[in-house]
C-alpha positions in Angstrom: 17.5 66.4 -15.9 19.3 63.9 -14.4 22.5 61.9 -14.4 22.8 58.5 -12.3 24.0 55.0 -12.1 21.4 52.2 -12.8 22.2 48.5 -11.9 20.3 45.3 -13.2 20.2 42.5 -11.1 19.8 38.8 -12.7 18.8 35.8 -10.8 17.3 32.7 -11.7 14.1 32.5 -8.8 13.5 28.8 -7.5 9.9 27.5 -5.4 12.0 28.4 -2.1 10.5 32.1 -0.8 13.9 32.5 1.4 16.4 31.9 -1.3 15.6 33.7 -3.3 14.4 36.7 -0.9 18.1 36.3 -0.1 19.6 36.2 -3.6 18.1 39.4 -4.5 18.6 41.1 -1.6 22.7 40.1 -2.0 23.1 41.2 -5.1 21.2 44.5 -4.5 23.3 45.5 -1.7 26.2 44.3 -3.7 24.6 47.2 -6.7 24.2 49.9 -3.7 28.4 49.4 -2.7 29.0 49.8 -6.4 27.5 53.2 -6.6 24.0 52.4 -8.4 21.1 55.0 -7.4 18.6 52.6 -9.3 18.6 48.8 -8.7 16.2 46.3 -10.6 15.2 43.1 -10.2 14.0 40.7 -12.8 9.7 39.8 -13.2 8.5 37.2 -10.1 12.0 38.0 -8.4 10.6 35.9 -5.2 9.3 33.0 -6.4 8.6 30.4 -9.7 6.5 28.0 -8.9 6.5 24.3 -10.1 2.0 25.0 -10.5 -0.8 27.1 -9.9 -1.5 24.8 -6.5 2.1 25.8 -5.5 2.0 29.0 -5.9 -1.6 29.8 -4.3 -0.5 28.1 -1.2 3.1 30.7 -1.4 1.3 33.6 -2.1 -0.4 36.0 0.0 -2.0 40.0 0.2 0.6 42.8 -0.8 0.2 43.9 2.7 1.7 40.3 3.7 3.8 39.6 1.5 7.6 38.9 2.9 9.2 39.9 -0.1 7.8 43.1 -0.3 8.6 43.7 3.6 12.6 42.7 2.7 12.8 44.7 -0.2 11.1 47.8 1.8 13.8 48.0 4.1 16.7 47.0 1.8 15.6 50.1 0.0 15.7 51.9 3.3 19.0 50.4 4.4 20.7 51.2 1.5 19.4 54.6 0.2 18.6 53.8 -3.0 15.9 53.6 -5.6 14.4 50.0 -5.8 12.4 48.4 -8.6 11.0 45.2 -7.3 10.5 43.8 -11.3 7.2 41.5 -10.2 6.2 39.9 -7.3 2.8 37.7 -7.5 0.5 39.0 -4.8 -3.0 37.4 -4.1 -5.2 39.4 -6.0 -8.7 37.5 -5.7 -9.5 33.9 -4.1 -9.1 32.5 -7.5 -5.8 34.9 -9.0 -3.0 36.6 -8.3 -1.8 39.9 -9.7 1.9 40.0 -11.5 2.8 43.2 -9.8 6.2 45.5 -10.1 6.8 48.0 -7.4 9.1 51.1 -7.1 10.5 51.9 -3.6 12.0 55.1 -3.1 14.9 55.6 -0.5 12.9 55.9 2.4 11.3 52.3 1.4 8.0 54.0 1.0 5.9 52.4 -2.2 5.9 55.2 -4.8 4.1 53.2 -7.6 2.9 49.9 -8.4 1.8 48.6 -12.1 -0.1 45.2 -12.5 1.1 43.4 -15.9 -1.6 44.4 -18.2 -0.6 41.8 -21.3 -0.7 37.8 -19.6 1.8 35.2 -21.5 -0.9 33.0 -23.0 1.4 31.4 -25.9 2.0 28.0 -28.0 5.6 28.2 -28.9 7.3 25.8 -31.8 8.1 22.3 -30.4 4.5 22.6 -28.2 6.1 24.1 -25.2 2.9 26.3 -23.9 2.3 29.1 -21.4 -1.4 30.6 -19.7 -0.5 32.7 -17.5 -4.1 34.2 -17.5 -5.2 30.8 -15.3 -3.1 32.1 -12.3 -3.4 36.0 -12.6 -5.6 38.8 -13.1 -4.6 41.4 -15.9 -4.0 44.9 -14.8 -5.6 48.0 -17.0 -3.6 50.9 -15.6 -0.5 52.4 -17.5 1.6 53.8 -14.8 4.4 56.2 -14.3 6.2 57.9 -11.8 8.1 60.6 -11.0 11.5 60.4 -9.8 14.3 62.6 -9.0 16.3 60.7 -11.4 13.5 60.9 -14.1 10.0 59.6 -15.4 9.5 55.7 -14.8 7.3 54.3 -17.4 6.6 50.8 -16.2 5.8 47.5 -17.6 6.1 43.8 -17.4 7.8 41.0 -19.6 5.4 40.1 -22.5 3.9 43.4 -22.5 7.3 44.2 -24.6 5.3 43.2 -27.4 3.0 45.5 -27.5 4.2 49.1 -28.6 0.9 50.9 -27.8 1.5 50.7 -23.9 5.1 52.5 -24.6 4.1 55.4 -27.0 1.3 56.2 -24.2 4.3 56.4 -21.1 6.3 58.0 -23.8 3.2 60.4 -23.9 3.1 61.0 -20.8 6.8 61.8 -20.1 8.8 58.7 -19.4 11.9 59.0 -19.8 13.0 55.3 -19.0 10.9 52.5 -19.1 11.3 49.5 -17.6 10.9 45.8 -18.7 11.4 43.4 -15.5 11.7 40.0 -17.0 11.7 36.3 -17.1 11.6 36.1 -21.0 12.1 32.0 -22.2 15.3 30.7 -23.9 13.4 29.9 -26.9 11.5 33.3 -27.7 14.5 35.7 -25.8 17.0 34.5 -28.3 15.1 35.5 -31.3 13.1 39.0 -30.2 14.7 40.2 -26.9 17.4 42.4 -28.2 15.3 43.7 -31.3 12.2 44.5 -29.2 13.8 46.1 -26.6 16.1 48.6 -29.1 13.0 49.3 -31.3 11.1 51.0 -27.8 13.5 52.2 -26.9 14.4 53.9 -30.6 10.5 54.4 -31.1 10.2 55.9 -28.1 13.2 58.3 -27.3 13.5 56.5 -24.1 16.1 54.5 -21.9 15.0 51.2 -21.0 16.0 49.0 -18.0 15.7 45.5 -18.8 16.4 43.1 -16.3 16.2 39.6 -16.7 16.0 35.9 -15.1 18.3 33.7 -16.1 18.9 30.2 -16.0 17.5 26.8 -15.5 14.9 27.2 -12.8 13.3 24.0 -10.6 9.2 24.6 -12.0 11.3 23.7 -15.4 11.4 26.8 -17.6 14.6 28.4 -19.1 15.0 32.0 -19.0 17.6 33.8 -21.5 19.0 36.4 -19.1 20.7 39.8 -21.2 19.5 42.1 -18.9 19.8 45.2 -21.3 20.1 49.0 -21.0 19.5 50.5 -23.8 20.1 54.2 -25.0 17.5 56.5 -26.3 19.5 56.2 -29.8 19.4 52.1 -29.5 22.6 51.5 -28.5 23.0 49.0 -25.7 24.9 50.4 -22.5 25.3 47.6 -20.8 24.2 43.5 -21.3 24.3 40.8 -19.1 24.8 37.1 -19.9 22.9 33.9 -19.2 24.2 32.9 -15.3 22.4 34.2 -12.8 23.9 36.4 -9.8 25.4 38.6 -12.4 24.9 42.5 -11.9 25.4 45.5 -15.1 25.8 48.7 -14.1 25.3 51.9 -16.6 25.6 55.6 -16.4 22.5 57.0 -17.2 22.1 61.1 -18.5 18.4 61.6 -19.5 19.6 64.9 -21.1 20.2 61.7 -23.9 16.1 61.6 -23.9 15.8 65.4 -25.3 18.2 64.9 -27.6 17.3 61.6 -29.1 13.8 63.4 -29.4 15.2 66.8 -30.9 17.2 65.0 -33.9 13.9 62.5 -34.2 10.8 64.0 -33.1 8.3 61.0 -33.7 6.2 61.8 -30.6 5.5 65.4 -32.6 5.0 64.1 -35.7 1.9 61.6 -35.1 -1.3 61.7 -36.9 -4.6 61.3 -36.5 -6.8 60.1 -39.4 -10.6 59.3 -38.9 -10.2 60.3 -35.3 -8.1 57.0 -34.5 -4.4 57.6 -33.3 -2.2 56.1 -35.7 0.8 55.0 -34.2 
């Protein structure tokens, strides 16, 4: 087991690559001088784009893509574990895949998770979201190993959907992560509750960074970046600015214990050969 500082960056991405390739990479080397072993960025930490046209003209291969290069030798430069939250990356001639990376010290790619659950949404007041006309879903749950612990990785709206976190809990996460760019309207009602109730249901830290802010394509993001305890309590919470950076201490011991006093992922059923969760 492990103990370790995590960080959470949160930034409000614009339509300009370079910005906010800078941004990020400020406030992770700002995370590295204050100790953190882990840094995370928010979901699409490179760019926002104003329309689909915008951002297929932006957007290129993983093996191309600037951001990704940046971020590579950030991690390198500063010795420390890096979750790139999202970065869109040309998937197909027609979409792009909503993809989260983790680099390791050495700025090698140790894993790589493609959103499985696209924000296709009609909120109250007609404000409207289809994310599945610009990207392709992904169908792999991932984790990876760590010296710090088990990453179980996810995306943003796949928060919603409990399945995908019993199955990383399954298979031995110990913290999962949630890179975000959550909306004002639908963060200020659910972000907190969702993101304590995995974390509670699951044993498991999670590491929730978020954007933040009023961003140029028009959308508003609610920021509380969130690290929450495998008990529910929350560590550490950021507010609703961007360039703001939480820090926690982080002792997965916390995971056996959590699991010890409540030992849901023993006590699951199975009834007509379905898993009921």
């Amino acid at each position: 087991m492990a103990v370790f500082t995590v960080a959470l960056t949160q930034t409000c991405s614009g339509i300009d690559v370079e910005k906010n390739i800078d941004a990020v990479a400020e406030l992770v080397r700002r995370a590295a001088g204050e100790g953190a072993e882990l840094v995370c960025t928010p979901e699409t930490t490179s760019l926002m784009a104003r329309n689909r046209s915008e951002l297929f003209e932006a957007i290129v291969p993983e093996d191309e893509d600037r951001a990704l290069a940046v971020m590579r030798a950030l991690a390198k430069e500063e010795r420390v574990w890096l979750l790139v939250g999202s970065l869109e990356v040309l998937a197909s001639s027609t979409h792009a895949a909503n993809r989260s990376f983790l680099l390791d010290p050495a700025g090698d790619i140790r894993a790589r998770y493609d959103k499985i659950h696209l924000f296709d949404v009609t909120l109250p007041g007609g404000e409207h979201y289809r994310e599945s006309e610009i990207c392709r879903a992904g169908g792999e749950v991932v984790v990876a190993q760590t010296p710090l612990g088990v990453m179980g990785m996810s995306v943003c709206y796949d928060l919603r959907f409990p399945g995908l976190y019993r199955e990383l809990a399954r298979r031995g996460a110990d913290f999962l992560t949630v890179p975000s760019a959550f909306t004002y309207q639908t963060g200020s009602a659910h972000w907190h509750i969702l993101l304590r109730a995995r974390a509670i249901e699951n044993g498991c830290f999670v590491f929730a960074p978020g954007q933040a802010g009023h961003h140029e394509n028009g959308k508003h993001t609610y920021g509380h970046s969130l690290v929450v305890d495998p008990w529910g309590r929350i560590l550490a919470e950021g507010g609703e600015s961007a360039g703001e950076i939480i820090t926690a201490r982080i002792d997965t011991d916390e995971v056996a214990r959590a699991r010890g006093h409540i030992p849901v992922l023993q006590h699951e059923r199975k009834l007509a050969g379905e898993l009921v969760l």
